[in-house]
C-alpha positions as CSV (number, residue, x, y, z in Angstrom):
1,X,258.0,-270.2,62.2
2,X,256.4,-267.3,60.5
3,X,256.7,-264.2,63.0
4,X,253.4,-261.7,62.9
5,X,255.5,-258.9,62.1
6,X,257.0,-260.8,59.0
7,X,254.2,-259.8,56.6
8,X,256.5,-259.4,53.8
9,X,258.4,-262.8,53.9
10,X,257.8,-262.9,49.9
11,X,259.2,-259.4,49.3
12,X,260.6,-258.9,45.5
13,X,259.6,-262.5,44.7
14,X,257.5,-263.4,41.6
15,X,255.2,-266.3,41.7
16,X,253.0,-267.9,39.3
17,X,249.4,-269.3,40.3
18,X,248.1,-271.9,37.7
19,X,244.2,-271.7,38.2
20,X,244.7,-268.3,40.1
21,X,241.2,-266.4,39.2
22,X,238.9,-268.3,41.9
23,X,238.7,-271.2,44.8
24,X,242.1,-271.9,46.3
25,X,244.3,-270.3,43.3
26,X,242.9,-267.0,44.5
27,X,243.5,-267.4,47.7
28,X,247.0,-268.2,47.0
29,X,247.0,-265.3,44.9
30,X,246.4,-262.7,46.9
31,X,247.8,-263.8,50.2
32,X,251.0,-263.8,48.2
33,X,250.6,-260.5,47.2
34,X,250.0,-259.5,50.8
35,X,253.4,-261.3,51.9
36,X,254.9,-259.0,49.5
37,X,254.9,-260.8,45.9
38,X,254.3,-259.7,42.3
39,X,251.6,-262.4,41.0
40,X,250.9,-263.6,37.4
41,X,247.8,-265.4,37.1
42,X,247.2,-268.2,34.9
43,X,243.4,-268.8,34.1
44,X,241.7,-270.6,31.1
45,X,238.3,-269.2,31.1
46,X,236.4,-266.1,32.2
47,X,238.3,-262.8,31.7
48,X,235.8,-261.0,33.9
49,X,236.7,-263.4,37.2
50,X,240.4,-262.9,36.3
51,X,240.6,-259.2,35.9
52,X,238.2,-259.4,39.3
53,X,241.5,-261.0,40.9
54,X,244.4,-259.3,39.8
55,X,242.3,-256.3,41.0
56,X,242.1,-257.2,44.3
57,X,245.8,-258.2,44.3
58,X,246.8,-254.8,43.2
59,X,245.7,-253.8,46.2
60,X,248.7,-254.6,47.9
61,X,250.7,-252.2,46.0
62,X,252.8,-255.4,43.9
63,X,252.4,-255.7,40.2
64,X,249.7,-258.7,39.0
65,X,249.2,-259.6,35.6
66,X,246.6,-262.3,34.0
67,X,247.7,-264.8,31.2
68,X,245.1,-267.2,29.5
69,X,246.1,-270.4,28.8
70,X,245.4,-274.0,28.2
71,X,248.1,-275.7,30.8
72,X,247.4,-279.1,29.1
73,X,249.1,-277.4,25.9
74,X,253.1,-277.9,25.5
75,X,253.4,-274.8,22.9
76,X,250.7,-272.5,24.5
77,X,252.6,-272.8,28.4
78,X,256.0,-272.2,26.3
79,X,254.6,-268.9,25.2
80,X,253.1,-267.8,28.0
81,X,255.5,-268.2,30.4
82,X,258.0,-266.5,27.5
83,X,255.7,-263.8,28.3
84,X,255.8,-263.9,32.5
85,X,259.4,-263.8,32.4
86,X,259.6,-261.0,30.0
87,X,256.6,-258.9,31.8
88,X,258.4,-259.5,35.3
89,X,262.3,-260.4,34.4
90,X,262.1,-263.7,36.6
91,X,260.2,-266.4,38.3
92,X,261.0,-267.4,41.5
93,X,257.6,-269.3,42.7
94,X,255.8,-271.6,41.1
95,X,251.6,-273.3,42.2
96,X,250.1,-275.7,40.2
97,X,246.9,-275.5,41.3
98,X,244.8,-275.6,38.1
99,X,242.8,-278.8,38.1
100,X,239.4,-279.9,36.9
101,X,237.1,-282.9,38.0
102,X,234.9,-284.7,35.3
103,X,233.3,-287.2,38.1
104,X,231.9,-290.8,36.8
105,X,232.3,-294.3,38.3
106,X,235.0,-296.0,35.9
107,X,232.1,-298.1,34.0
108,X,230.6,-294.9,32.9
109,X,234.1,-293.0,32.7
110,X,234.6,-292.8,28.7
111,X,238.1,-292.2,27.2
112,X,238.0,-289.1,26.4
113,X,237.0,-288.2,30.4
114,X,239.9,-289.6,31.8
115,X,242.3,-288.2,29.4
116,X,241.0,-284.6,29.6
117,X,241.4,-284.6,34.1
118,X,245.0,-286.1,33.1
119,X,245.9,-283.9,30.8
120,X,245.3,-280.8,32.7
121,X,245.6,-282.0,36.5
122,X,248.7,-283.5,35.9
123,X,250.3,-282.6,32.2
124,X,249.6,-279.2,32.9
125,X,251.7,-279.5,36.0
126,X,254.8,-281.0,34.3
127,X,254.4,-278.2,31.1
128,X,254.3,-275.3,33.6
129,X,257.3,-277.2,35.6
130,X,259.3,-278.1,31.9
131,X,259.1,-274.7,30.9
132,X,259.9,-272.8,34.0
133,X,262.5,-274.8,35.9
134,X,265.6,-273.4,33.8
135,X,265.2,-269.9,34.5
136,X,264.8,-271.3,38.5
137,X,268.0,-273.8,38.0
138,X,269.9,-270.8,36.0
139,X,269.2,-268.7,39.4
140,X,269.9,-271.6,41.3
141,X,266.5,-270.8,43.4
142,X,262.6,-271.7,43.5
143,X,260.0,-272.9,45.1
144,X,257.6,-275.1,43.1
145,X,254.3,-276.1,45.4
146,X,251.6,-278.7,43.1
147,X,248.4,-279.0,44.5
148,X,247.3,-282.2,45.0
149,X,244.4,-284.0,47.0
150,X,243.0,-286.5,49.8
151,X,242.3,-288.4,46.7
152,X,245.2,-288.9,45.1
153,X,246.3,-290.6,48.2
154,X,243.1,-292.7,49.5
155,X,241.5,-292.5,46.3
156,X,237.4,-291.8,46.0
157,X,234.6,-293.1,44.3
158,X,233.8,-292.0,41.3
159,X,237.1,-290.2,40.9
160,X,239.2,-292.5,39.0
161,X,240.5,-290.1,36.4
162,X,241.3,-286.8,39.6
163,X,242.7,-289.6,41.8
164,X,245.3,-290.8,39.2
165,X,245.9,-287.4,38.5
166,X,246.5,-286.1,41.6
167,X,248.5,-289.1,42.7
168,X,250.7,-288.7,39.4
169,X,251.4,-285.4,40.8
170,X,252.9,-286.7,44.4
171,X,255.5,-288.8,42.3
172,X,255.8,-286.2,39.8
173,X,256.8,-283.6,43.1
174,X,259.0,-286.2,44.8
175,X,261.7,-286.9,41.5
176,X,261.7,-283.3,40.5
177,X,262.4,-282.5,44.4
178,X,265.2,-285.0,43.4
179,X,266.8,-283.8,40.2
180,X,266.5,-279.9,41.3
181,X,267.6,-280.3,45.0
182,X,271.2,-279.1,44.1
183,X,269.7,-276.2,42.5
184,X,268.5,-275.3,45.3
185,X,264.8,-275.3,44.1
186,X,262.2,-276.7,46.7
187,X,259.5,-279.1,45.5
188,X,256.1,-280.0,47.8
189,X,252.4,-280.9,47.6
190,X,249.6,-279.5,49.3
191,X,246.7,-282.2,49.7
192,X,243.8,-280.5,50.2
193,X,240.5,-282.4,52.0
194,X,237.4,-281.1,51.5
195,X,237.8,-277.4,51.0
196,X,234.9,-274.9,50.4
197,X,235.3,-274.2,46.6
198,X,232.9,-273.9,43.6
199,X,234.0,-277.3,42.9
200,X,232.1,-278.5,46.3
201,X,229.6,-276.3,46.2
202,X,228.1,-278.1,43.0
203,X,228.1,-281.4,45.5
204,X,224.2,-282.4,46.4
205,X,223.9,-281.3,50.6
206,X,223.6,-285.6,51.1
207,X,227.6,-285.4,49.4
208,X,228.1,-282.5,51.9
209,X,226.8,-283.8,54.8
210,X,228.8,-287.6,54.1
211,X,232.0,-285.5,53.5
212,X,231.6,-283.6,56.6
213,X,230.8,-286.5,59.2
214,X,234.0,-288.3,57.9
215,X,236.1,-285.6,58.9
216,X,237.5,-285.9,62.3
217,X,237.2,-282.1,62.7
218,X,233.3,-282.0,61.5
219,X,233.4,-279.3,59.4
220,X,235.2,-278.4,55.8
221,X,238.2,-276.5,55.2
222,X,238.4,-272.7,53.3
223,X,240.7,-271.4,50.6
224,X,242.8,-269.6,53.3
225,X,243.9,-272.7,54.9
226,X,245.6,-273.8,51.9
227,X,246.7,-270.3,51.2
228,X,248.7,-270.1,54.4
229,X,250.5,-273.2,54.4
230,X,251.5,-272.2,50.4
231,X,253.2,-268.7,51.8
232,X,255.1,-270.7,54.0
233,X,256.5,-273.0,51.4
234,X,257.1,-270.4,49.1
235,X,259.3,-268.5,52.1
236,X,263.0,-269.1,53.2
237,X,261.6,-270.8,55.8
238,X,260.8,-273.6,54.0
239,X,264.4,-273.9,52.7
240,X,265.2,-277.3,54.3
241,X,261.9,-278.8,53.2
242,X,261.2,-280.9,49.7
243,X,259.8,-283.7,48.4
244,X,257.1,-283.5,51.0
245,X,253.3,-284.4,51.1
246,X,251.4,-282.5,53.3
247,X,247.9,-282.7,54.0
248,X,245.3,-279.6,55.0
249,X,242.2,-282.3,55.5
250,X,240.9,-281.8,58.9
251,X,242.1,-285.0,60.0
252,X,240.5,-286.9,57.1
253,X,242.9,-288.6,55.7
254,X,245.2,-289.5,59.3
């Protein structure tokens, strides 16, 4: 368990935060900052919003940096994580949280729609994972947590493209939690429910409402919930864990 006085549990760590500048990367962000940890930021588009963040991660006396890139690129996520380690020496936490939703039912749902969610949701994941698993294997330590969703294991109307995506992800979590378990690197998934984010916010109140009567617990989750259960898989007390699912629904998806 995490003891109250063990507010640094992340002391000395680094941690990257795909999506970091807003919604549940932020939160992630800056709780880990409060446990202790330097933050790099990955966001791919307002600078504003991202310097906004690392601001109110510098609060907590740890050094925060922002990077902008384009996850879904190979080349660009080679160069910019080039540029973490360099800026910070190592990497010892990884969140792949950036995601985007392009929602259609599939017989409106063109090509191009369901590539773009893939490509990102889940390609991005695998790039930043490619790119910074050696340095993790080479220190024989890391935590990798990919944010996933209710969807990607139920799956949701309209959602064909994020539900794929986010289901790639759990099977994408579980063989690298595989291949990397003697390297003592720790591999999970966060499924987030319906969480209070700009993404949901652009939902009609009728969405809302639908959403909120289906969960058990009658009412929709925050940022911070994810946050917290992503410090505790990014501490030592998480060490025995991988490969896991684990769901921050509200009883939604039980």
């Amino acid at each position: 368990m995490l003891y109250m006085d063990d507010n640094k549990i992340l002391q000395n760590k680094t941690a990257v935060v795909t999506g970091g500048s807003r919604g549940i990367g932020q939160a992630i962000a800056i709780s880990y900052a409060k446990a202790g940890a330097n933050v790099a930021i990955i966001y791919s588009g307002s600078y504003e919003q991202a310097e906004k963040t690392i601001k109110l991660i510098e609060e907590f006396d740890v050094k925060a940096l922002a990077y902008q890139c384009d996850v879904s690129d190979f080349s660009q996520v080679k160069d910019t994580v080039a540029k973490i380690i360099q800026d910070f020496s190592s990497i010892d936490i990884l969140v792949n949280n950036a995601g985007i939703t392009i929602d259609k039912l599939v017989l409106m749902m063109t090509e191009e729609d369901f590539q773009k969610v893939i490509d990102v949701n889940l390609k991005g994941a695998f790039n930043m994972i490619r790119h910074i698993c050696p340095v993790m294997a080479k220190n024989r330590c890391g935590k990798i947590i990919n944010i996933s969703s209710v969807s990607g294991i139920m799956g949701n109307v309209g959602q064909a493209n994020y539900a794929a995506s986010k289901a790639g992800l759990i099977g994408l979590s579980k063989t690298i939690a595989k291949e990397y378990a003697l390297r003592n690197i720790n591999c999970n998934v966060i499924a987030p429910g319906f969480i209070k984010t700009d993404m949901t916010d652009k939902l009609n109140d009728n969405i809302k409402d639908q959403a909120t009567n289906a969960i058990p617990m009658k009412k929709m989750g925050n940022p911070q919930d994810i946050a917290n259960l992503a410090v505790f898989l990014a501490s030592r007390y998480s060490d025995y864990i991988t490969g896991e699912v684990i769901k921050v629904d509200g009883g939604l998806c039980i």
